[in-house]
N, CA, C and O of each residue as an XYZ file, in Angstrom:
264
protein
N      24.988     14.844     -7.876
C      23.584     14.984     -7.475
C      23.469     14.995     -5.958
O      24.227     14.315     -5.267
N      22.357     15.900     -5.353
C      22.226     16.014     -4.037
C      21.394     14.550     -3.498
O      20.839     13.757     -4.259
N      21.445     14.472     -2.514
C      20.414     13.643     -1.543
C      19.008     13.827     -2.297
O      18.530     12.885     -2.928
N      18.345     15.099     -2.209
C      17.188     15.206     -2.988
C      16.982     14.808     -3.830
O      16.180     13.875     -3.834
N      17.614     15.291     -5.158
C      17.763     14.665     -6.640
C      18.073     13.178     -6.660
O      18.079     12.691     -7.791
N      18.352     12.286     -5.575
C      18.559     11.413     -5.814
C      17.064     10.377     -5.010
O      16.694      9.278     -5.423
N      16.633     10.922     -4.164
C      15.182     10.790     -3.565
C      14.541     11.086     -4.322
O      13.623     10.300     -4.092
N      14.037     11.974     -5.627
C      13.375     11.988     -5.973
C      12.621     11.663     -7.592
O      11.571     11.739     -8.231
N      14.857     11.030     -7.677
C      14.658     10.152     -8.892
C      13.939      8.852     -8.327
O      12.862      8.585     -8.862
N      14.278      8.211     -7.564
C      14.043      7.253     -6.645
C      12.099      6.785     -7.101
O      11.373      5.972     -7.673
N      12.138      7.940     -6.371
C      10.285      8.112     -6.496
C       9.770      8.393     -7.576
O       8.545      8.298     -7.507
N      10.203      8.753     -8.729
C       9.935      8.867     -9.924
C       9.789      7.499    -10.689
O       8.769      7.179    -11.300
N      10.868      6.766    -10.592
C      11.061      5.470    -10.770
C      10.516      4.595    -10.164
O      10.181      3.532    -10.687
N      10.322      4.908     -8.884
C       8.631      4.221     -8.251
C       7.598      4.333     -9.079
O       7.233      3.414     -9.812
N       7.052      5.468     -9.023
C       5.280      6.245     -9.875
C       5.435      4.795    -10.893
O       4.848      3.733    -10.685
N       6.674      5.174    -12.369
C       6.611      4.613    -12.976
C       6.519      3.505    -13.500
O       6.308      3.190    -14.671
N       6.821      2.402    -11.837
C       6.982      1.042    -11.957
C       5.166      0.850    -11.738
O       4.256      0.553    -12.511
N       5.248      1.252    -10.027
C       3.470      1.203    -10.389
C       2.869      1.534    -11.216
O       1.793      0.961    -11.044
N       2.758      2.538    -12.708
C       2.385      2.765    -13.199
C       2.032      1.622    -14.663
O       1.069      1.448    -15.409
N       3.346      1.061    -14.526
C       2.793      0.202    -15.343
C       2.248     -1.335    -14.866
O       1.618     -2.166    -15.520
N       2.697     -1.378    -13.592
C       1.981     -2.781    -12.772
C       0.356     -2.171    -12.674
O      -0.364     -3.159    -12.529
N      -0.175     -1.374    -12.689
C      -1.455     -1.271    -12.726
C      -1.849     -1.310    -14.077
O      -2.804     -2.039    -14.346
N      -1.156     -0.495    -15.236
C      -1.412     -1.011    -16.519
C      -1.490     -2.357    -16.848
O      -2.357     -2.564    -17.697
N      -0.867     -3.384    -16.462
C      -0.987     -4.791    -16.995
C      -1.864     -5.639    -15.848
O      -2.439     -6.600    -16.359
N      -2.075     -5.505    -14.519
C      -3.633     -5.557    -13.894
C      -4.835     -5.623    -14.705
O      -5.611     -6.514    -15.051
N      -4.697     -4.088    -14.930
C      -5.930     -3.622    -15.959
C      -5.849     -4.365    -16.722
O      -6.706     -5.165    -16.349
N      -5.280     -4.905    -17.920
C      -5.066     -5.490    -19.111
C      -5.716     -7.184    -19.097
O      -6.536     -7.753    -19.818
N      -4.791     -7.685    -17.745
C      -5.389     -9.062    -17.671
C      -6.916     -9.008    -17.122
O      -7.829     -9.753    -17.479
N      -6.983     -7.994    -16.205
C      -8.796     -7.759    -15.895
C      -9.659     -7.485    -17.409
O     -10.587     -8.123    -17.907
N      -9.185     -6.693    -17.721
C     -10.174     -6.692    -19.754
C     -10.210     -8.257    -19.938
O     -11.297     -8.817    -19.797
N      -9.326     -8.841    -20.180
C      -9.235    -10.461    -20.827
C      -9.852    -11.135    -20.054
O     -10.981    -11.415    -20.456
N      -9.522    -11.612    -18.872
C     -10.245    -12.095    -17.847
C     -10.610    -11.479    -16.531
O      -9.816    -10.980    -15.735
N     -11.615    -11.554    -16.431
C     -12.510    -10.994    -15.107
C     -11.968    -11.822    -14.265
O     -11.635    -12.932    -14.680
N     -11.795    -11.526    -13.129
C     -11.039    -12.448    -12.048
C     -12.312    -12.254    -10.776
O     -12.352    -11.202    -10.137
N     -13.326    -13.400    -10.504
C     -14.422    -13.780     -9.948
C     -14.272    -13.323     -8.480
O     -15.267    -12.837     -7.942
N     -12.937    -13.451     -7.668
C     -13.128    -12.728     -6.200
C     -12.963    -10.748     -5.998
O     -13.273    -10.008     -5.066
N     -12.216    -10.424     -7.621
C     -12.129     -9.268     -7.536
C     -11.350     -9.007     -6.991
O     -11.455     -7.870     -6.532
N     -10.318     -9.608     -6.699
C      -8.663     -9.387     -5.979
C      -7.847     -8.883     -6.634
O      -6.990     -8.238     -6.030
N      -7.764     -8.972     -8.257
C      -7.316     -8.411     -8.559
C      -7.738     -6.703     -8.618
O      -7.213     -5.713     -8.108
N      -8.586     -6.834     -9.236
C      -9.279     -5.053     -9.179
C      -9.141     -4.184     -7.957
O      -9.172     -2.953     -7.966
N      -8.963     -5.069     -6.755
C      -8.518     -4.319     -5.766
C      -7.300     -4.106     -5.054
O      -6.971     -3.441     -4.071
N      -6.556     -5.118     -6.105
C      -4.791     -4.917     -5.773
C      -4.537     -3.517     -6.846
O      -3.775     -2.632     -6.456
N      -5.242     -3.391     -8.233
C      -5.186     -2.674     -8.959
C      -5.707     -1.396     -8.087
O      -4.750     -0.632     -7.960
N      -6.692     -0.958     -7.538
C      -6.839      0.258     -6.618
C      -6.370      0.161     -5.621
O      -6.875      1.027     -4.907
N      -5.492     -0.532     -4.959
C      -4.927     -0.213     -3.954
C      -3.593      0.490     -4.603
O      -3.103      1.507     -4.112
N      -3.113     -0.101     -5.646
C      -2.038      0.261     -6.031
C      -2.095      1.727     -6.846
O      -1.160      2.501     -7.048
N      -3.289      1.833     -7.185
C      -3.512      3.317     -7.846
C      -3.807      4.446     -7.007
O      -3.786      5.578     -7.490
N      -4.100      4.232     -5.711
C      -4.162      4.946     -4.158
C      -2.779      5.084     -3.869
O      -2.430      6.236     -3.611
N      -1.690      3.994     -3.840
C      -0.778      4.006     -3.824
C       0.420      5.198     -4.317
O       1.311      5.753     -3.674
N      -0.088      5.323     -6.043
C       0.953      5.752     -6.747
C       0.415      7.167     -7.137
O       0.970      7.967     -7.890
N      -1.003      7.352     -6.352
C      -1.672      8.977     -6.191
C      -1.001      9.290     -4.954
O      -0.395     10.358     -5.025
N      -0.938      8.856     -4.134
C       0.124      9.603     -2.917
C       1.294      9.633     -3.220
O       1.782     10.706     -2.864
N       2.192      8.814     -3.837
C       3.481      9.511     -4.407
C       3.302      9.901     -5.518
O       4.336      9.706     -6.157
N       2.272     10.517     -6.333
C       2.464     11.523     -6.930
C       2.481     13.190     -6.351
O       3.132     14.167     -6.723
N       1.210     12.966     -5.024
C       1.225     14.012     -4.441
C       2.561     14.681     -3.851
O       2.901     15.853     -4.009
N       3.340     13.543     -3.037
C       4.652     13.890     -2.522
C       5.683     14.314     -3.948
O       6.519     15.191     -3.729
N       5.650     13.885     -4.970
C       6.112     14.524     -6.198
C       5.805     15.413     -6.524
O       6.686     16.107     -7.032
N       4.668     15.881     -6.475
C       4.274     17.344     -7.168
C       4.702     18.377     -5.301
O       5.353     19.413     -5.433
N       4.364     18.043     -4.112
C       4.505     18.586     -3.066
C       6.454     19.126     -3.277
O       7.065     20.194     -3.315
N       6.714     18.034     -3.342
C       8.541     17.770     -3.607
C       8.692     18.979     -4.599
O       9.433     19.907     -4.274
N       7.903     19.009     -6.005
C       8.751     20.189     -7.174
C       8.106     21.713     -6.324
O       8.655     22.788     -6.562
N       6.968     21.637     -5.390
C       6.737     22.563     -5.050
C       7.708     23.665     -4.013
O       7.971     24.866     -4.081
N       8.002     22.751     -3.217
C       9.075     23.189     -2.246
C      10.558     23.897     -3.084
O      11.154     24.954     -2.877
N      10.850     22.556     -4.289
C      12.193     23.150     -4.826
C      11.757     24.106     -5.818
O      12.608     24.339     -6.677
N      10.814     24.635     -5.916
C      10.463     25.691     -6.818
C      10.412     27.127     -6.246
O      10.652     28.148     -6.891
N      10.049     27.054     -4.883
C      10.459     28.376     -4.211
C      12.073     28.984     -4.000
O      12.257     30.065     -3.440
């Protein structure tokens, strides 16, 4: 595997970790409401987060697609 393919497993395996640390955020926010709202905003920070490396992911298949 190149440098790339290996950067961009990398980041794939990122998306996916945030992806589910915001899933179980969400989950304990359904059960309990958390009164300062720290959580809900670690949860959108982290979903801001894992929308910009998606962008650089989809930017990334764009480049190796030409």
């Amino acid at each position: 595997t190149t440098i790339d393919d290996r950067v961009l497993i990398e980041a794939q395996q990122i998306s996916a970790s945030l992806r589910k640390t915001i899933e179980s955020l969400r989950s304990v926010l359904e059960n309990r409401p958390h009164p300062s709202g720290t959580f809900g905003k670690t949860a959108e920070a982290l979903e801001d987060i894992n929308g910009r490396m998606q962008n650089v992911l989809d930017r990334y298949s764009e480049i190796q697609a030409k």
